[in-house]
VOTI-589107 format. One record per residue (C-alpha): residue number from 1; x, y, z; residue in one letter. Coordinates in steps of 0.2 Angstrom, whole numbers, always signed. Each point is the difference from the previous one (the first is absolute). Example, Ala and Ser with C-alpha at 12.3 -4.5 7.8 and 13.67 -1.06 7.14 Angstrom:
{node 1; {+62; -22; +39}; "A"},
{node 2; {+6; +17; -3}; "S"},
This chain:
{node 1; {+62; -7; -263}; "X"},
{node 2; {-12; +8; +11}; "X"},
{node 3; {-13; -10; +9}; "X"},
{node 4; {-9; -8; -13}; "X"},
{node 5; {-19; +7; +12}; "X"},
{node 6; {+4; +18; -5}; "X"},
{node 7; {+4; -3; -18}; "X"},
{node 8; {-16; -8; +1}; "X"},
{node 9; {-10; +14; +9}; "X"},
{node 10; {+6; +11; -15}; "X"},
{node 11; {-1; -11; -15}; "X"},
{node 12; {-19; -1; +4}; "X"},
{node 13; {-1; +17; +4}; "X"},
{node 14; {+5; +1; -20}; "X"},
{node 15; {-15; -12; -4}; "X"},
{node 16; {-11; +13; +6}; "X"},
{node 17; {+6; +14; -7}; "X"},
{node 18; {-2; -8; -14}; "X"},
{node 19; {-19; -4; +2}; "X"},
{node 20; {-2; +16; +7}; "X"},
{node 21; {+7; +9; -19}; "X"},
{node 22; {-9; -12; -8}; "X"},
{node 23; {-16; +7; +6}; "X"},
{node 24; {+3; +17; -11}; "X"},
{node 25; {-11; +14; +7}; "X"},
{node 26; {-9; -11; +9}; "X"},
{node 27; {+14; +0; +15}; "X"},
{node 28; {-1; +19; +5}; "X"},
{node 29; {+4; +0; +18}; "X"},
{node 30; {-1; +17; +11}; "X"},
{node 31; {+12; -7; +12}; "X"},
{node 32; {+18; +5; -7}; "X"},
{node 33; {+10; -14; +5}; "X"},
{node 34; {-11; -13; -8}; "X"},
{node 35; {+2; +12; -17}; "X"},
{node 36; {+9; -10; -14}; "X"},
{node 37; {+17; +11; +0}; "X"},
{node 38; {-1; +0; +19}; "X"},
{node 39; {+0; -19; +0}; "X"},
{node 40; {+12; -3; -15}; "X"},
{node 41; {+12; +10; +13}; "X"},
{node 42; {-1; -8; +16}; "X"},
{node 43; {+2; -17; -12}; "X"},
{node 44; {+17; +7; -7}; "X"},
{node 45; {+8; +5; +17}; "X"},
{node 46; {-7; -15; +9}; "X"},
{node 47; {+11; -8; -17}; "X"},
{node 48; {+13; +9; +4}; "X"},
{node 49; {+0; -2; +20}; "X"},
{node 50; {+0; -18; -3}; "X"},
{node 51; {+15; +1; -11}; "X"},
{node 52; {+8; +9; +11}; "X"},
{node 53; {-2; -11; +15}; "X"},
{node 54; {+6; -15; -10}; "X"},
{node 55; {+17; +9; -3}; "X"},
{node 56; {+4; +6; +14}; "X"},
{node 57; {-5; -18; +7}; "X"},
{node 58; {+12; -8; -12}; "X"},
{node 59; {+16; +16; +5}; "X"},
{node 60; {-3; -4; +18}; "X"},
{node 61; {+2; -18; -2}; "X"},
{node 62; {+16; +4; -9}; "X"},
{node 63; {+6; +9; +14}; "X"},
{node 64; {-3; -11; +13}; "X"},
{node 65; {+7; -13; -11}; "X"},
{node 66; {+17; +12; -1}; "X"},
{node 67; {-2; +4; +14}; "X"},
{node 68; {+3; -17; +7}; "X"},
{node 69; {+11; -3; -13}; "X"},
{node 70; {+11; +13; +8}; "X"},
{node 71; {-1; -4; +20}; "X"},
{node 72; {+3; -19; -2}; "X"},
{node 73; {+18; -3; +1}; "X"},
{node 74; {+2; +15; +14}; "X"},
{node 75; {-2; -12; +15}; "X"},
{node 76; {+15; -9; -8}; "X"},
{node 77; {+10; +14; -5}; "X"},
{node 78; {-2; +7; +17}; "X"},
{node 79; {+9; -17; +8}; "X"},
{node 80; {+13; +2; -12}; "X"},
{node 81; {+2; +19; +5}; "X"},
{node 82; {+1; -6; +16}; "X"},
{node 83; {+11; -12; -3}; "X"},
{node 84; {+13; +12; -9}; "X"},
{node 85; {-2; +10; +17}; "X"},
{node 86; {+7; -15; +11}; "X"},
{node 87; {+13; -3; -14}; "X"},
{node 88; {+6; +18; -2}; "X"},
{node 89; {+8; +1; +19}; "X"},
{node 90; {-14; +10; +7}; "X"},
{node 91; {-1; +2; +17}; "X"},
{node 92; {-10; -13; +10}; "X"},
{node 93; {-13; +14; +4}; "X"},
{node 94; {-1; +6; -17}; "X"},
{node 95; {-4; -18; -6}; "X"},
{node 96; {-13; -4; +15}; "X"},
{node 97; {-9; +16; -6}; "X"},
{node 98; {+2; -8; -19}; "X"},
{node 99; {-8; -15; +6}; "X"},
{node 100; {-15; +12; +10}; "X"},
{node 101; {-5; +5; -18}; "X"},
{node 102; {+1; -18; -7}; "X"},
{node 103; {-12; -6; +14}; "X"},
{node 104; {-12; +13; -2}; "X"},
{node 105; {+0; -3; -21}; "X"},
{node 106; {-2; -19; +3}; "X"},
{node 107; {-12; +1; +14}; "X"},
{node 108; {+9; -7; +13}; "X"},
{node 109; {+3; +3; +19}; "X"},
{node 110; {+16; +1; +8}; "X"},
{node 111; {-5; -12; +12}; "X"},
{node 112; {-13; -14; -1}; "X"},
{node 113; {-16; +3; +11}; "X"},
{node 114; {+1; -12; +13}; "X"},
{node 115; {-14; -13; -1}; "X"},
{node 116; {-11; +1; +17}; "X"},
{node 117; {-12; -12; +9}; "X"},
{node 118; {-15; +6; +6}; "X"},
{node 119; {-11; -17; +9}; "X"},
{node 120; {-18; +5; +0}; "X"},
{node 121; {-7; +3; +19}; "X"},
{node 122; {-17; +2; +8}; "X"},
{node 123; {+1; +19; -4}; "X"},
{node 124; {-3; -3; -19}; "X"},
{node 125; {+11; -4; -17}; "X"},
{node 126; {+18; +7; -1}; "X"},
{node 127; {+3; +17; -5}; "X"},
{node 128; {+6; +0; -18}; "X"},
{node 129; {+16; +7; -3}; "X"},
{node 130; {+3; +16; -14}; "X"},
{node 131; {+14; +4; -5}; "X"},
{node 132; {+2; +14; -13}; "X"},
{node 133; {+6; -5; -16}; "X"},
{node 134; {+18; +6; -7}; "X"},
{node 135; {-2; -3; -18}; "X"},
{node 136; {+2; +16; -7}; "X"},
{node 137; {+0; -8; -18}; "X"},
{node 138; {-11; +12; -10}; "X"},
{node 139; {+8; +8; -14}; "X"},
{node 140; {+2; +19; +9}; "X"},
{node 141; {+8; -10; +14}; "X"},
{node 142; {+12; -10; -11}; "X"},
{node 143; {+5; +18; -9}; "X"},
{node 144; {+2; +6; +18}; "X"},
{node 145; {+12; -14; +3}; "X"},
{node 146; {+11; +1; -14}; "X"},
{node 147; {+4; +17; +2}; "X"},
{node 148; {+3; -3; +18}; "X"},
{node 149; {+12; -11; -4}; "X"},
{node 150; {+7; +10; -15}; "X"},
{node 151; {+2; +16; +12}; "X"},
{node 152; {+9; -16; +11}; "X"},
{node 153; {+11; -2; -14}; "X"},
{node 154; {+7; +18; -2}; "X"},
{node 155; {+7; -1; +19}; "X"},
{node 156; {+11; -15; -3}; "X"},
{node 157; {+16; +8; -6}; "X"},
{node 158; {+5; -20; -4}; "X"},
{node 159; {-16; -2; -10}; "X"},
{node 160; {+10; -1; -19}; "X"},
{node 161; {-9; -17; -7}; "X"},
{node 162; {+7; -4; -20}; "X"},
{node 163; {-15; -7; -5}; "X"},
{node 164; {-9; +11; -9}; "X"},
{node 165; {-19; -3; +7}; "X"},
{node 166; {+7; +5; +17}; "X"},
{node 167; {+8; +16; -1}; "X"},
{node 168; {-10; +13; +7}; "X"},
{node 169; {-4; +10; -18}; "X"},
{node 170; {-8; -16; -6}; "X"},
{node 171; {-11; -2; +17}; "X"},
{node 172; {-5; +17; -1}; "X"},
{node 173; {-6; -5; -19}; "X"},
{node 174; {-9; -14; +7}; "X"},
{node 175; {-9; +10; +14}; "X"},
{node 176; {-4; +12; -15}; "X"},
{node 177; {-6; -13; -7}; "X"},
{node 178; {-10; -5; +13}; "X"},
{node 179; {-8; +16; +3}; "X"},
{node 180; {-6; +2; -17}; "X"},
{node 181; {-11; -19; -1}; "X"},
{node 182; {-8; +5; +18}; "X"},
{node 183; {-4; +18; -7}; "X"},
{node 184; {-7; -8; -16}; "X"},
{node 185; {-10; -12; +7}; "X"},
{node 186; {-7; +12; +11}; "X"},
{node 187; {-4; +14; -13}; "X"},
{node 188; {-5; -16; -10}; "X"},
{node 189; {-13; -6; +13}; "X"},
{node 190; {-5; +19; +2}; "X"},
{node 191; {-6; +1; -16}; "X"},
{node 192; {-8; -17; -2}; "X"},
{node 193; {-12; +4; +17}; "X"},
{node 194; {-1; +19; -8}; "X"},
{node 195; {-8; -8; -18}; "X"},
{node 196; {-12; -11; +10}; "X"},
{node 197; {-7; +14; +8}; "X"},
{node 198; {-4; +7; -18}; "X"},
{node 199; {-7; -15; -7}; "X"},
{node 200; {-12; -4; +14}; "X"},
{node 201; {-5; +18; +3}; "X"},
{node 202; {-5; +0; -18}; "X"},
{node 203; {-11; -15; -2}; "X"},
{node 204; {-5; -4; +19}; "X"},
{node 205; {-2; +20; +6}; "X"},
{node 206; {-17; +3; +6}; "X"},
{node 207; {-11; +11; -13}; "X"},
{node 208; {+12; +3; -13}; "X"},
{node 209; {+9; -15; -2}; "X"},
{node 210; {+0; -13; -15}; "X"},
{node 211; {-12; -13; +10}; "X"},
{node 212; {-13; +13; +8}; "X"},
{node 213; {+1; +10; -18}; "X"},
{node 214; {-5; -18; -7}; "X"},
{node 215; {-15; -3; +13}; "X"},
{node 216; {-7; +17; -5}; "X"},
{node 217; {-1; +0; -18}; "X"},
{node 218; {-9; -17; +3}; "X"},
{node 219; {-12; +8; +10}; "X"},
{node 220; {-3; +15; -15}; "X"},
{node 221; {-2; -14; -11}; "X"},
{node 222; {-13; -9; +8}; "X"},
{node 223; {-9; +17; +5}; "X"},
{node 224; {+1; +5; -20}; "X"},
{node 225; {-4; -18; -7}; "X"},
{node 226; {-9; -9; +13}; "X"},
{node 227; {+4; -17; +13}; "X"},
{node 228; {-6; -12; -15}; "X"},
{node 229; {+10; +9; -13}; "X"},
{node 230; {+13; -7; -11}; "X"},
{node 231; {+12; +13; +2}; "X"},
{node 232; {-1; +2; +20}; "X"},
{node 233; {+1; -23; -4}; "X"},
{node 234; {+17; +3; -9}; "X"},
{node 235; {+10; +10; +13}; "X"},
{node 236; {-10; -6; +16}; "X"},
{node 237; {+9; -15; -2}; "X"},
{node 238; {+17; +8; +0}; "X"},
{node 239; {+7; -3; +17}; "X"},
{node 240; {+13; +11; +10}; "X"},
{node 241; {+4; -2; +17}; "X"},
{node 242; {+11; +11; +14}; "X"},
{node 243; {+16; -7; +5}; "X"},
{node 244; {+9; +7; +16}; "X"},
């Protein structure tokens, strides 16, 4: 569901509609986008902005969820790839360069980084060390990995594993695989930010959207009925408030 502020903004935006029609002839406004027709519109599409924002809120927390679904057992398959590689009689470069991949999937260095000690002197604190970090564990650099190590596979003549989940058609299927969750989650998240953009430029634009449509009509409302009216008392009360 969308943010429960923004189905607020607009449920109260239908309370003064409401009042507004139930002034008859009364409620006559020069200014079109406080007219009737005008506002029952901007109410439908901030309806339908909302809606859509809450779907595709729900789609892209599918796709992450897939897509997570789909990149958790990879670290482990990749070891057991790697594996198969040391098992297959592959030559001792070829493996080395299996293991490369394995390191950079898993985050890991080659070589440990040597610990130093720095003792503080008169001249001030020791310098902190930075090192760069080599965890390339993002889902486009886990892809990355696994067809490196795929492409490995096709130049070890001796790479003929029997189980099934090895073979290079079914890695392929998994890198497909892969692919397909990351691209979904992205289209998904594209389209998630896209209907936020709707919603909020509908209701929180400045002049024409829902909340700024709503603090003019209470303004033609108390210039037609007066400060002390009972009409201008029944939808001054109504509150609406911008959100970023």
């Amino acid at each position: 569901m969308s943010d429960i502020r923004h189905i607020n903004n607009v449920a109260n935006f239908e309370d003064v509609i409401s009042y507004c029609t139930g002034y008859g002839a009364q409620y006559n406004p020069s200014l079109a986008a406080i007219q009737l027709a005008n506002m029952n519109t901007l109410k439908a599409n901030a309806d339908a902005s909302i809606a859509s924002e809450t779907t595709t809120r729900n789609a892209l927390a599918n796709a992450v969820n897939a897509r997570q679904d789909a990149f958790k057992p990879i670290k482990s398959l990749i070891t057991r790839i790697v594996n198969a590689v040391k098992a297959s009689g592959a030559t001792k470069l070829t493996y080395e360069n299996a293991l490369a991949i394995q390191r950079k999937a898993q985050g890991k260095r080659a070589k440990p980084i040597k610990k130093t000690t720095t003792t503080e002197t008169t001249l001030g604190p020791p310098e902190e060390e930075v090192h760069i970090s080599v965890s390339q564990q993002g889902y486009d650099s886990m892809v990355e990995h696994l067809g490196t190590l795929i492409d490995l596979l096709g130049t070890i003549p001796t790479y003929v594993p029997n189980e099934p989940d090895l073979t290079l058609g079914s890695l392929n299927g998994v890198l497909a695989g892969l692919k397909l969750a990351n691209t979904n989650a992205i289209n998904a998240t594209t389209a998630e930010s896209n209907a936020v953009i709707s919603r909020n430029f509908l209701l929180y634009a400045d002049i024409t959207g829902l909340v700024d449509v709503a603090g003019e009509v209470k303004a033609y409302v108390k210039s037609v009925f007066g400060a002390t009216s009972p009409q201008y008392k029944q939808i001054s009360k109504i509150k609406f408030k911008k959100f970023k």
